[in-house]
C-alpha positions, 0 to 999 in steps of 0.5 A, spaced: 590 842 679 593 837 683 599 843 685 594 848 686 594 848 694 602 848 693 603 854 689 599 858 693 602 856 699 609 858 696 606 865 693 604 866 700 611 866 703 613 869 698 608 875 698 609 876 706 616 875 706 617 882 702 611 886 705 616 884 711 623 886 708 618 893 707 617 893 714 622 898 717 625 902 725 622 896 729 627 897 735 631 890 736 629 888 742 622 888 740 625 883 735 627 880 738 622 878 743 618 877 738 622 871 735 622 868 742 614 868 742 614 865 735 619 860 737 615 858 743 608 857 739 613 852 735 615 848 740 608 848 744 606 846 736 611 840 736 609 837 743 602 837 740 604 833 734 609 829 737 604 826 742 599 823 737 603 818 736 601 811 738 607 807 736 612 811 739 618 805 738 617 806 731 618 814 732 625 814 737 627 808 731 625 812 726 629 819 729 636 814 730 636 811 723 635 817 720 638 821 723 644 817 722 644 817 715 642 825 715 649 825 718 652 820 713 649 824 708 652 831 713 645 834 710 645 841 714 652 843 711 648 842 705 643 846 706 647 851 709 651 851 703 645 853 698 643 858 703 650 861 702 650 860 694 643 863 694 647 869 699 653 869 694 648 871 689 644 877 692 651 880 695 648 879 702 651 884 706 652 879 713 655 873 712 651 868 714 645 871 716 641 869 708 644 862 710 641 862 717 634 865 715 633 860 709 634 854 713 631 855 719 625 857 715 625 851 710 625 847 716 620 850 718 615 849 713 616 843 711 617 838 716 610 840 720 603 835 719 600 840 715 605 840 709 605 832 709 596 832 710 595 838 706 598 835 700 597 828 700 589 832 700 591 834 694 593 829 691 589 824 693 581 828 694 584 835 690 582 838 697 586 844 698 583 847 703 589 844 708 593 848 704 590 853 703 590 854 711 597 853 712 599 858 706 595 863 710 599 861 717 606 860 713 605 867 710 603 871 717 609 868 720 613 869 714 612 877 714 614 876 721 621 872 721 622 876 715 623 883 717 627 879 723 631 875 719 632 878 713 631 876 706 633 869 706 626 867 708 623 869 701 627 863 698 624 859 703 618 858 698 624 854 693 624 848 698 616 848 700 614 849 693 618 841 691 617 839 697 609 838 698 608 838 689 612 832 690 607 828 695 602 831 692 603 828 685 605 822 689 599 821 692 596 821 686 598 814 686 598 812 692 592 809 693 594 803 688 599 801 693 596 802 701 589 802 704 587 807 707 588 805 714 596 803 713 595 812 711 591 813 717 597 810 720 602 812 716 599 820 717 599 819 725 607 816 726 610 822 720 606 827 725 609 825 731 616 825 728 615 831 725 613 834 731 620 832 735 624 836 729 620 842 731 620 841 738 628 841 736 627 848 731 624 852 736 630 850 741 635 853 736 631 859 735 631 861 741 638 860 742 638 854 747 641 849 744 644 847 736 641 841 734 643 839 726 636 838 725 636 838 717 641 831 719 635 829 723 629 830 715 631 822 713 627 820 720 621 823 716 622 817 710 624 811 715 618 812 720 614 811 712 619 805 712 618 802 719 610 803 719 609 800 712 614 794 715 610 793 722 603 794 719 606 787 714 608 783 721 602 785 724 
């Protein structure tokens, strides 16, 4: 089934995230310096992708035209929005705290390469071992953030769930319209953007900066645009 890698992806963040809520007396400086490693490797992470870019104009056009429309659209706000509805609705005890948890973790696992690759595998080869790679990686950071963060990080699984069952059902269309080099491609650039969001989610995790980087996603739909439009004029 074309969905299979995606539903095990959400129920693994799921699953984590409880085990995780379970998790109890861990004295908060450790947390705290727990968060702060994660929030590294995030950022080592998103160098990484960043980096494999080869058309890197197409990546910083991508991030100003994007970016001006996620703030026309004022999509952090809305997000957090569903965060506080969702924190509302389970009479969450801090206010806020759900909010922040559901939208730094949804950021998280759905703007990474991994997300992007590993459904287009499903869709395109029903390969879902890429999937299957990231649930396990999403899980064991999900148990983490939530025994740090809290409950808000369960829901999470909502978004990452659409988010990669969309790609994976569009790809199974896909190859009718672009070759398999323009994918390649197309692959590399949404990486390397990708890649500069994390860096930014990593820099807020640890308090360093407060960069609205959900006003940021619409980059990942132009560098699509711009690589299909460059790839005609080339």
């Amino acid at each position: 089934m074309v969905l299979t890698g995606t539903i095990v992806n959400g129920l693994a963040i799921i699953v984590a995230a409880l085990i995780g809520l379970k998790i109890k007396n861990i004295p908060e400086q450790m947390k705290t310096t727990v968060l702060q490693a994660i929030a590294l490797a995030v950022i080592i992470l998103g160098i990484s992708m960043g980096l494999k870019s080869e058309q890197f104009l197409i990546v910083i056009s991508s991030l100003v035209i994007g970016t001006v429309i996620g703030e026309k659209l004022n999509l952090e706000n809305r997000l957090n929005q569903v965060g506080l509805w969702i924190e509302s609705k389970i009479g969450a005890k801090e206010e806020g705290k759900v909010a922040k948890a559901f939208v730094t973790t949804t950021l998280i696992y759905v703007v990474g390469a991994m997300a992007i690759i590993g459904a287009l595998d499903s869709g395109l080869r029903g390969d879902h071992s890429v999937l299957y790679t990231k649930a396990m990686l999403d899980g064991v950071s999900s148990l983490i953030f939530a025994s740090t963060l809290g409950v808000g990080v369960v829901f999470s699984a909502i978004p990452v769930i659409l988010y990669q069952g969309m790609i994976a059902l569009l790809a199974t269309q896909i190859n009718a319209f672009i070759s398999e080099e323009l994918l390649d491609l197309l692959i590399i650039e949404l990486t390397g953007t990708g890649g500069i969001l994390i860096v930014a989610i990593g820099l807020n995790i640890l308090g360093l900066t407060k960069i609205k980087v959900a006003n940021m996603l619409p980059s990942i739909v132009v560098v699509s645009i711009l690589v299909l439009l460059f790839s005609n004029f080339s």
